[in-house]
One Martini backbone bead per residue (centre of mass of N, CA, C, O) as a GRO file, in nm:
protein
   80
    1UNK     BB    1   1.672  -0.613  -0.765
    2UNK     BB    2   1.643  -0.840  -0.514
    3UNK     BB    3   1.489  -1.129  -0.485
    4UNK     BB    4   1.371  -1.070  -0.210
    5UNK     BB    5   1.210  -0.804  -0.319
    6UNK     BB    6   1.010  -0.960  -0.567
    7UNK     BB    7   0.880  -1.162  -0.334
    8UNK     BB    8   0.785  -0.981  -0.209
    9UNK     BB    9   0.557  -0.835  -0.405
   10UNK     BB   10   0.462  -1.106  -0.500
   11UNK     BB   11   0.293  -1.159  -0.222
   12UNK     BB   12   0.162  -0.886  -0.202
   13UNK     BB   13  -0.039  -0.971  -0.450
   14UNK     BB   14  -0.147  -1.227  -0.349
   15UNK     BB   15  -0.255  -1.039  -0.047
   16UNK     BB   16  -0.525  -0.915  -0.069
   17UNK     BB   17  -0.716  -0.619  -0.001
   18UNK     BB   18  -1.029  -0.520  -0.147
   19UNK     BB   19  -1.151  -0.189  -0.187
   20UNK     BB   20  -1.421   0.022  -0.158
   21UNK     BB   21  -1.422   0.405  -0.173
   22UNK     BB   22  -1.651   0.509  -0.316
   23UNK     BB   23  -1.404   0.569  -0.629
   24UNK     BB   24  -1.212   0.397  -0.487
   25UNK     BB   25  -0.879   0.203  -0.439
   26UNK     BB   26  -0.835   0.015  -0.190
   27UNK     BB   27  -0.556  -0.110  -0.020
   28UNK     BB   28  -0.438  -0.463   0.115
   29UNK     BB   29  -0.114  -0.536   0.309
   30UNK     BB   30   0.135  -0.846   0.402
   31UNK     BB   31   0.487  -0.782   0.510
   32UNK     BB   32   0.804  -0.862   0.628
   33UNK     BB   33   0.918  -0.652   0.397
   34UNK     BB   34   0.958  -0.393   0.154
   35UNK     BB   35   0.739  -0.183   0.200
   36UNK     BB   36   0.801   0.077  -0.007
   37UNK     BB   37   0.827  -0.102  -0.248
   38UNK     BB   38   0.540  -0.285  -0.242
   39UNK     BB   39   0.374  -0.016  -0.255
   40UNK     BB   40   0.473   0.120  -0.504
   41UNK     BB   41   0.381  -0.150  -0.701
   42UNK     BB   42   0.065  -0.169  -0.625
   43UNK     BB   43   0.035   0.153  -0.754
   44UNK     BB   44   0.106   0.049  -1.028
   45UNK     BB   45  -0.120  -0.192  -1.035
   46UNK     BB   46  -0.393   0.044  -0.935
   47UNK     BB   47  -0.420   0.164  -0.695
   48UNK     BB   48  -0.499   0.448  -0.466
   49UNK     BB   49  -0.494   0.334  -0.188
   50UNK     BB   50  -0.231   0.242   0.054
   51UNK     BB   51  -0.183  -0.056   0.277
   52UNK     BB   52   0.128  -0.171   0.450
   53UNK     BB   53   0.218  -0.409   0.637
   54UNK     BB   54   0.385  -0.531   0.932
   55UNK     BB   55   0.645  -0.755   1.124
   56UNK     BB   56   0.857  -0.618   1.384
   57UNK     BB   57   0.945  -0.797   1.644
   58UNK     BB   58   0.750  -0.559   1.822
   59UNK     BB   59   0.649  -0.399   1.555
   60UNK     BB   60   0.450  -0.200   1.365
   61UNK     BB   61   0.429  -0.148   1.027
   62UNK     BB   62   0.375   0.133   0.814
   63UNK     BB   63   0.259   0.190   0.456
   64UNK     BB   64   0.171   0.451   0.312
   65UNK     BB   65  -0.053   0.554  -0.007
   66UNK     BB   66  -0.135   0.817  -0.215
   67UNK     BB   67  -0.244   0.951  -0.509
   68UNK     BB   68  -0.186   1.266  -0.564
   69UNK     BB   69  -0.495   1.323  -0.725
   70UNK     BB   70  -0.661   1.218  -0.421
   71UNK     BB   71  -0.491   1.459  -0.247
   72UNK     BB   72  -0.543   1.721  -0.376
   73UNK     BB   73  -0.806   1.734  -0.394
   74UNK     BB   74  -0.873   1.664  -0.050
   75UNK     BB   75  -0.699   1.825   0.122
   76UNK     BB   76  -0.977   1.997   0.269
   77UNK     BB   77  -1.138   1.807   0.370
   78UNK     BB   78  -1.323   1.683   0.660
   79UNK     BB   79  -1.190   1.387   0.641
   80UNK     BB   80  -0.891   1.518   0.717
   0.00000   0.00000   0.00000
């Protein structure tokens, strides 16, 4: 990986809002770039539901993340 994606990842982590929901662990952050990648990191580091956003010239970026065993379970319940 490039250093400039080891940095937004890095950044990425240090910039955190980290929420509980029930039992999961939401995490929130913001990146300039490397969206799919930070999130993925982020997922590693031990994250549940993940949302990493950006702005990019004049939108908005989101790159949504949850763990397949907390889609799978929910995926039919109410909230979704």
């Amino acid at each position: 990986m490039a250093l400039t994606g080891r940095i937004a990842r890095l950044k990425a982590a240090n910039i955190l809002c980290i929420l509980t929901f029930d039992e999961w662990l939401v995490v929130f952050s913001n990146v300039n770039s490397y969206y799919a990648s930070t999130a993925r990191a982020l997922l590693n580091l031990g994250a549940q539901i993940l949302i990493v956003g950006g702005k990019r010239k004049e939108s908005l970026i989101i790159n949504m993340r949850v763990l397949s065993g907390i889609f799978y379970k929910n995926r039919y319940s109410s909230w979704m």
